[in-house]
C-alpha positions in Angstrom: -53.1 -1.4 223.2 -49.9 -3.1 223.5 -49.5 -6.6 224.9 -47.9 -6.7 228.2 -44.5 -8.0 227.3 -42.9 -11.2 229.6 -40.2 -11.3 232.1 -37.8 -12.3 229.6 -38.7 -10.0 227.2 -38.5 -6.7 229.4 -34.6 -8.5 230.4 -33.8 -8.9 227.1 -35.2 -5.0 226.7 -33.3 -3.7 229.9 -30.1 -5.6 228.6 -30.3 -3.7 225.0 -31.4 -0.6 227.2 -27.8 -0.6 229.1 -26.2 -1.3 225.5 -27.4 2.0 224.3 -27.0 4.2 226.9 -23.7 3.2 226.9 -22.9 3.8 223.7 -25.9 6.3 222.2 -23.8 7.0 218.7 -23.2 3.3 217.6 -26.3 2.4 214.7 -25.7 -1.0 215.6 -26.3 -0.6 219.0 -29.9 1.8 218.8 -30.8 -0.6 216.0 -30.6 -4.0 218.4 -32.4 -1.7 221.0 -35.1 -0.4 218.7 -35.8 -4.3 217.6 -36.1 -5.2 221.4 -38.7 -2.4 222.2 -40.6 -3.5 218.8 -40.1 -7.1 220.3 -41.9 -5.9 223.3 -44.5 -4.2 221.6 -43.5 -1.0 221.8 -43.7 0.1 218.4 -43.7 3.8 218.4 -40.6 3.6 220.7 -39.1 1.5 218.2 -39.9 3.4 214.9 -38.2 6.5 216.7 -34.9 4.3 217.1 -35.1 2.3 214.2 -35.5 5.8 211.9 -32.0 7.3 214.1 -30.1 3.9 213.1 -31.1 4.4 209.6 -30.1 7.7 209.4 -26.9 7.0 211.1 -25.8 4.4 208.7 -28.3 4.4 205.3 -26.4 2.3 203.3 -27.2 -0.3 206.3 -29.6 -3.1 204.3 -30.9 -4.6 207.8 -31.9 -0.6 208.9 -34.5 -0.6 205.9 -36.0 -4.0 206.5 -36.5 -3.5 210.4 -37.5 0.0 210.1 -40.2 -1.6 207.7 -41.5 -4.3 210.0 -41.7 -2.4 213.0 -44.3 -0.1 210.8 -46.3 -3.0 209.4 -46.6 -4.4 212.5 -48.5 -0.8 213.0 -50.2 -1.7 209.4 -48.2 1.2 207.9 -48.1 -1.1 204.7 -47.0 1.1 201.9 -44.2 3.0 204.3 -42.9 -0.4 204.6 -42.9 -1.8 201.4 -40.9 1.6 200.3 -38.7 0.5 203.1 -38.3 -3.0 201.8 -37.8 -1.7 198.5 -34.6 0.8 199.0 -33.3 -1.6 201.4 -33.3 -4.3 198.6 -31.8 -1.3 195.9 -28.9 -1.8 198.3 -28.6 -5.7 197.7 -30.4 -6.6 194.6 -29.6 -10.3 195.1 -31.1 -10.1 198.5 -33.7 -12.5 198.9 -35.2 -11.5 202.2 -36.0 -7.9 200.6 -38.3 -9.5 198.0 -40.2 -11.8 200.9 -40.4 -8.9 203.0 -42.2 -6.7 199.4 -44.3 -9.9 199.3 -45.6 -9.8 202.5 -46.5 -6.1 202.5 -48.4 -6.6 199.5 -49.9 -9.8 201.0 -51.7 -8.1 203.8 -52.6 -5.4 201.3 -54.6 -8.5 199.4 -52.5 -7.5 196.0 -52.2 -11.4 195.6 -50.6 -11.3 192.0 -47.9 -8.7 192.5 -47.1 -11.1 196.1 -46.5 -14.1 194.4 -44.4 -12.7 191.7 -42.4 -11.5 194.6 -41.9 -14.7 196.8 -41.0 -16.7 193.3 -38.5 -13.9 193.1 -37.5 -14.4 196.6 -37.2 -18.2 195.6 -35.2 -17.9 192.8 -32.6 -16.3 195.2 -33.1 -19.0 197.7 -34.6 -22.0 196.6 -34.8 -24.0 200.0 -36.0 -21.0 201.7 -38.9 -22.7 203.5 -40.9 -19.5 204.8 -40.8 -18.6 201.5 -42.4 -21.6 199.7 -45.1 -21.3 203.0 -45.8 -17.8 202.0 -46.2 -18.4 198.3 -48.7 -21.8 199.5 -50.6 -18.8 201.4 -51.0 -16.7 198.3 -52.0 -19.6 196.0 -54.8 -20.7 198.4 -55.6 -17.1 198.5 -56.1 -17.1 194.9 -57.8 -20.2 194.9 -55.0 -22.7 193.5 -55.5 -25.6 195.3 -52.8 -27.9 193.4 -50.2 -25.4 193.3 -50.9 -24.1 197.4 -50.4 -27.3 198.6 -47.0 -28.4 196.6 -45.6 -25.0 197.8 -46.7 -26.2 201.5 -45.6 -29.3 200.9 -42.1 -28.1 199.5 -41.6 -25.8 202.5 -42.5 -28.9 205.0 -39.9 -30.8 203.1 -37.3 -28.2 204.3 -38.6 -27.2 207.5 -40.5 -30.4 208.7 -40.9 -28.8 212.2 -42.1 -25.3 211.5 -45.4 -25.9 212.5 -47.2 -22.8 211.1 -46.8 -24.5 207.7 -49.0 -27.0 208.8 -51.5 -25.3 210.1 -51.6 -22.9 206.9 -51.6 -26.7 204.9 -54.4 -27.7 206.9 -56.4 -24.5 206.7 -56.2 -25.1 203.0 -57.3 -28.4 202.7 -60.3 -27.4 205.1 -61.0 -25.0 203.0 -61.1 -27.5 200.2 -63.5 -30.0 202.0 -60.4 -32.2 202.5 -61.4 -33.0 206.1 -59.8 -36.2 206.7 -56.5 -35.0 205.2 -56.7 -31.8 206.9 -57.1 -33.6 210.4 -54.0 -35.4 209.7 -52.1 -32.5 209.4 -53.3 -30.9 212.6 -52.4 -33.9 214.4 -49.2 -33.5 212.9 -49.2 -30.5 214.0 -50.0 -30.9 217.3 -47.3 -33.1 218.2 -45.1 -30.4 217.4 -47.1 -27.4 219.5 -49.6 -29.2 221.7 -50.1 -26.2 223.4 -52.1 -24.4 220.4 -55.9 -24.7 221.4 -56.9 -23.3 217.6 -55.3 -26.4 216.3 -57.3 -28.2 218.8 -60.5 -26.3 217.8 -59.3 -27.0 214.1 -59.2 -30.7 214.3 -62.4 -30.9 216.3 -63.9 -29.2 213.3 -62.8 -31.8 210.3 -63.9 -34.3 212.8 -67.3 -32.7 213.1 -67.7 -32.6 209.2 -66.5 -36.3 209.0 -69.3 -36.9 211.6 -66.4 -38.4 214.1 -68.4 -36.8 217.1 -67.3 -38.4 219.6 -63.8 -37.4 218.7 -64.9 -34.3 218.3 -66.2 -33.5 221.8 -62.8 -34.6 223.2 -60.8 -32.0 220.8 -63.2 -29.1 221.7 -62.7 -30.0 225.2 -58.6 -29.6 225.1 -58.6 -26.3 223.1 -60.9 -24.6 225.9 -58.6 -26.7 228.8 -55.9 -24.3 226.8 -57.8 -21.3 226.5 -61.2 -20.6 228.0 -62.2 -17.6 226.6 -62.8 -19.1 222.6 -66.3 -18.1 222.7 -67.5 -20.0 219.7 -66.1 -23.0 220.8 -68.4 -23.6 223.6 -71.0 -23.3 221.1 -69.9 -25.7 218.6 -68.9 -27.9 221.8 -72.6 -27.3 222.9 -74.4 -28.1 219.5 -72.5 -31.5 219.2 -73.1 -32.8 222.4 -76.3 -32.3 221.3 -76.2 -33.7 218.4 -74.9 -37.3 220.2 -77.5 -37.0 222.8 -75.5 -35.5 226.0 -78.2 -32.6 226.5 -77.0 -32.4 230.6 -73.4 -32.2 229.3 -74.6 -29.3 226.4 -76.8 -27.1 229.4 -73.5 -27.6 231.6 -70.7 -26.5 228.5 -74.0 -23.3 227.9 -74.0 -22.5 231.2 -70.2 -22.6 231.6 -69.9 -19.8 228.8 -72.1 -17.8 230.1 -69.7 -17.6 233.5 -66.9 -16.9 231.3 -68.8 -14.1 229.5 -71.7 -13.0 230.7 -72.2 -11.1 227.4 -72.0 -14.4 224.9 -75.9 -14.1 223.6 -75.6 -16.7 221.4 -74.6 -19.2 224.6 -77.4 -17.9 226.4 -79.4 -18.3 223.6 -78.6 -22.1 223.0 -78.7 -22.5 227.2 -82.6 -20.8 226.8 -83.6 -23.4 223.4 -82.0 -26.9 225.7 -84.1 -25.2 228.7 -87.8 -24.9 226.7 -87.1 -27.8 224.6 -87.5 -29.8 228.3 -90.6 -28.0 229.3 -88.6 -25.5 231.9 -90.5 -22.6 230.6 -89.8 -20.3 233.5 -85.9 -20.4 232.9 -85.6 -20.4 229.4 -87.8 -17.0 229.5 -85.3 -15.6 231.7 -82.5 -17.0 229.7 -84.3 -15.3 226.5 -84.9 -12.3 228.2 -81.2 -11.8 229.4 -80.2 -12.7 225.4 -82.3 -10.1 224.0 -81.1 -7.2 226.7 -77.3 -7.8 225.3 -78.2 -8.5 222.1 -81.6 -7.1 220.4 -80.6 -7.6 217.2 -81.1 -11.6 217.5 -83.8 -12.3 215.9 -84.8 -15.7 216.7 -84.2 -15.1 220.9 -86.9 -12.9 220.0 -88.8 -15.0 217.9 -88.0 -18.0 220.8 -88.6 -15.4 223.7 -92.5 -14.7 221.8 -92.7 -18.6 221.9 -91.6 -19.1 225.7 -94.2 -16.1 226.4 -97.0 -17.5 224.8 -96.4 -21.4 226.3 -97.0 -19.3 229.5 -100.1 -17.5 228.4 -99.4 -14.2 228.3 -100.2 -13.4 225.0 -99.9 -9.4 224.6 -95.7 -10.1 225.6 -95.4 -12.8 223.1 -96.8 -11.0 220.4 -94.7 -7.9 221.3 -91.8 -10.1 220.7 -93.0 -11.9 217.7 -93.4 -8.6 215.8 -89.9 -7.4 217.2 -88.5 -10.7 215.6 -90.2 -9.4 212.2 -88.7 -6.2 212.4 -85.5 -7.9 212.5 -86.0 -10.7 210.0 -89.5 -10.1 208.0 -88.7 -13.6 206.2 -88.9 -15.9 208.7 -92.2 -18.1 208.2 -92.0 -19.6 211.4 -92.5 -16.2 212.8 -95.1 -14.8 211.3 -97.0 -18.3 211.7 -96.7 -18.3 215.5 -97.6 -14.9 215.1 -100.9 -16.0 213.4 -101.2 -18.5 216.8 -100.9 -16.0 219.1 -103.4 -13.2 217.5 -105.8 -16.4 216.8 -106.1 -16.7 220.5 -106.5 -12.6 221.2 -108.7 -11.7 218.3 -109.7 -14.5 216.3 -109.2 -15.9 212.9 -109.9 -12.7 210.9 -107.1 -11.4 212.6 -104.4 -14.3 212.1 -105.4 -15.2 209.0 -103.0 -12.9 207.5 -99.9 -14.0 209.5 -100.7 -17.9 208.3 -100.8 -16.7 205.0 -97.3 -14.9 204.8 -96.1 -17.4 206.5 -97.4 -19.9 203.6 -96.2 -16.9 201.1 -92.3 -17.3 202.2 -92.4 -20.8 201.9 -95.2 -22.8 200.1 -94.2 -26.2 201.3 -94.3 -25.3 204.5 -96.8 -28.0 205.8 -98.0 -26.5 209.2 -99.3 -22.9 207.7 -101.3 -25.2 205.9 -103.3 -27.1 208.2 -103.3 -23.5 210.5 -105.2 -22.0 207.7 -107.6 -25.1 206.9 -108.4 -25.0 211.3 -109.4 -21.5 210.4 -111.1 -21.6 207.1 -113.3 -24.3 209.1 -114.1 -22.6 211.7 -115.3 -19.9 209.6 -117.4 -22.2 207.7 -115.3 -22.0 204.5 -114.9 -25.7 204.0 -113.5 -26.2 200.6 -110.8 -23.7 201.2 -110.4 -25.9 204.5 -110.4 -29.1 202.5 -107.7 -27.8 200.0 -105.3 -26.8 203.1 -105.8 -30.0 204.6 -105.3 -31.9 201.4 -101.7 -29.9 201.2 -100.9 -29.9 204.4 -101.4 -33.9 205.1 -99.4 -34.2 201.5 -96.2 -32.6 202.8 -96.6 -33.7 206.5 -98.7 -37.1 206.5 -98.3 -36.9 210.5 -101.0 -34.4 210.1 -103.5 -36.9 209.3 -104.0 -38.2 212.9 -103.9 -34.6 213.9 -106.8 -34.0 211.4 -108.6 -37.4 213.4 -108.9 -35.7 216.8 -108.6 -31.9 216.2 -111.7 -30.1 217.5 -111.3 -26.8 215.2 -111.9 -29.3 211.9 -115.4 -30.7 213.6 -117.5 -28.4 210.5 -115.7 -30.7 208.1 -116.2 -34.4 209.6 -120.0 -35.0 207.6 -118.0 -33.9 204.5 -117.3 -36.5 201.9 -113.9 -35.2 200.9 -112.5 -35.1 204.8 -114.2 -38.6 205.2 -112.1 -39.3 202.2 -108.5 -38.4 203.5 -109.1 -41.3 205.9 -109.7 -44.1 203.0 -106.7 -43.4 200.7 
């Protein structure tokens, strides 16, 4: 679907309009008119004019080039690099017809044959700054750090306020793990387009991996002032508020995505973990619930929706949705141990005892499968199996010691010499 062009656009479009009806026969004139309705986004419109103008005059080098252009604006790549080609034919010392090749076979991701074309375009215009951008954008591409960022740094040189240049700089240097550097290009940046909320979002993200949270918050904050709908950043807002302890301020930034789309699962999801994490089990059930009906897929709403179900006794639901959160992800421990809880307390420990032991399977370090299985190897009277689980389990979680002290389930093991023993070492 086309973007609904401005006021000043459909103007510009009406004056070009008049200039062809007036005089339907000059190239010139269907050409300017045919770039306006491309302008606009009307790029069917446009090809139709843009192929008349070239016909009408083909020995016309700008006909080929925004002929091309209007068609890989429609992703009609190779048309328009054929385009771009004849068109340069015309004028072999042309620069723009070898940026224009480049591009094509940019966005067709054949890197090489690109940046032999922008060092071609180069060599025809050396302080041609979109140029040395574009060749920075195919040496990142191709993973050439040192050679990326003097091409961006060349082009800022010549075009010090071109502010995509910076942001393509930046991306590269995030890329690189060059946060701090990275964030002092996007302030850059921003003092030449403060009205660009990915920037904003950018920054807020170099920040975040420099652990400047604080910061941070304040930069996710602007981009969505500029654009409420970035979906992700309410979630990345969300999780550092968190992280600095603001959990009101994280519910509030959850519950505002949610109003801005009602089908975010992943907000609704974090909203439904801050919710149970404070013991307000009736809500973050419904929260969970409303996750899992737009998304079914997500694994660990269902995993969390089993939890919020069985914190609220009703077992036969939670254990629905623990097994739907194994159909989704068979590897998660934590899921097939709180499935071992939950059939423990409908069947017994014959029953869970092979959910604590996949669980222990996936990851052998994991402490609390551990002292799960020796609480059930206990109570079913096999109490060196019990010991050995406890050993393990205290020895990767020591907090499981005072656990061990007051836990009714180990009570077969208390007269035993080797549990009396955990307690002297």
């Amino acid at each position: 679907m086309s973007a609904i062009p401005s006021h000043d656009t459909e103007a510009t479009l009406l004056h070009f309009r008049r200039q062809f009806a007036e005089r339907p026969n000059d190239a010139s004139a269907r050409m300017r008119f045919g770039n306006a309705l491309a302008e606009a986004g009307y790029l069917q419109e446009a090809i139709v004019h843009l192929r008349a103008a070239l016909q009408m005059e083909p020995a016309n080098v700008l006909a080929y080039f925004n002929l091309g252009q209007a068609l890989q604006r429609l992703n009609e790549l190779e048309p328009a690099y054929q385009l771009y080609e004849q068109g340069g034919r015309l004028a072999p010392q042309e620069a723009r017809s070898y940026l224009l090749r480049g591009n094509a076979r940019f966005l067709q991701s054949r890197f090489q044959e690109a940046l032999e074309l922008f060092q071609a375009a180069l060599a025809r215009d050396p302080a041609w700054a979109e140029a040395w951008n574009n060749l920075g954008n195919v040496y990142a591409r191709l993973n050439n750090d040192e050679q990326a960022e003097a091409s961006y740094r060349r082009a800022h040189e010549l075009a010090p306020t071109f502010a995509p240049i910076l942001d393509n700089w930046a991306g590269m240097l995030r890329h690189a793990g060059r946060f701090k550097e990275a964030a002092e290009l996007y302030q850059k940046l921003l003092k030449l387009d403060p009205a660009k909320p990915e920037a904003f979002r950018d920054l807020a993200d170099c920040l975040l991996m420099q652990r400047k949270f604080t910061a941070a918050v304040e930069f996710y904050k602007k981009c969505l002032e500029l654009d409420p709908h970035q979906n992700e950043v309410y979630l990345r807002l969300g999780k550092t508020l968190e992280e600095i302890g603001k959990r009101a301020q994280a519910l509030a930034v959850y519950k505002k995505a949610v109003e801005v789309d009602g089908g975010n699962s992943e907000a609704l999801y974090q909203w439904a973990n801050l919710l149970s994490d404070s013991d307000r089990r009736q809500e973050a059930l419904a929260l969970y619930q409303r996750c899992v009906a737009i998304n079914p897929q997500h694994a660990k709403a269902q995993h969390n929706l089993g939890a919020a179900l069985f914190k609220l006794k009703r077992v036969e639901e939670a254990l629905a949705a623990y097994r739907q959160a194994l159909t989704l992800d068979p590897q998660d421990h934590l899921a097939h141990n709180n499935l071992g809880h939950a059939l423990l307390v409908q069947s017994g420990v014959d029953a869970a005892r092979p959910a604590f032991l996949k669980a222990l399977e996936l990851d052998p370090n994991y402490a609390t499968a551990h002292y799960n299985l020796a609480c059930i190897e206990a109570i079913s009277g096999h109490e060196q199996k019990a010991i050995a689980y406890l050993k393990e389990a205290i020895r990767l979680g020591p907090h499981f010691l005072q656990r061990a002290a007051e836990d009714s389930d180990l009570d077969n093991l208390r007269h035993k010499p080797a549990f009396c023993a955990l307690f002297k070492s």
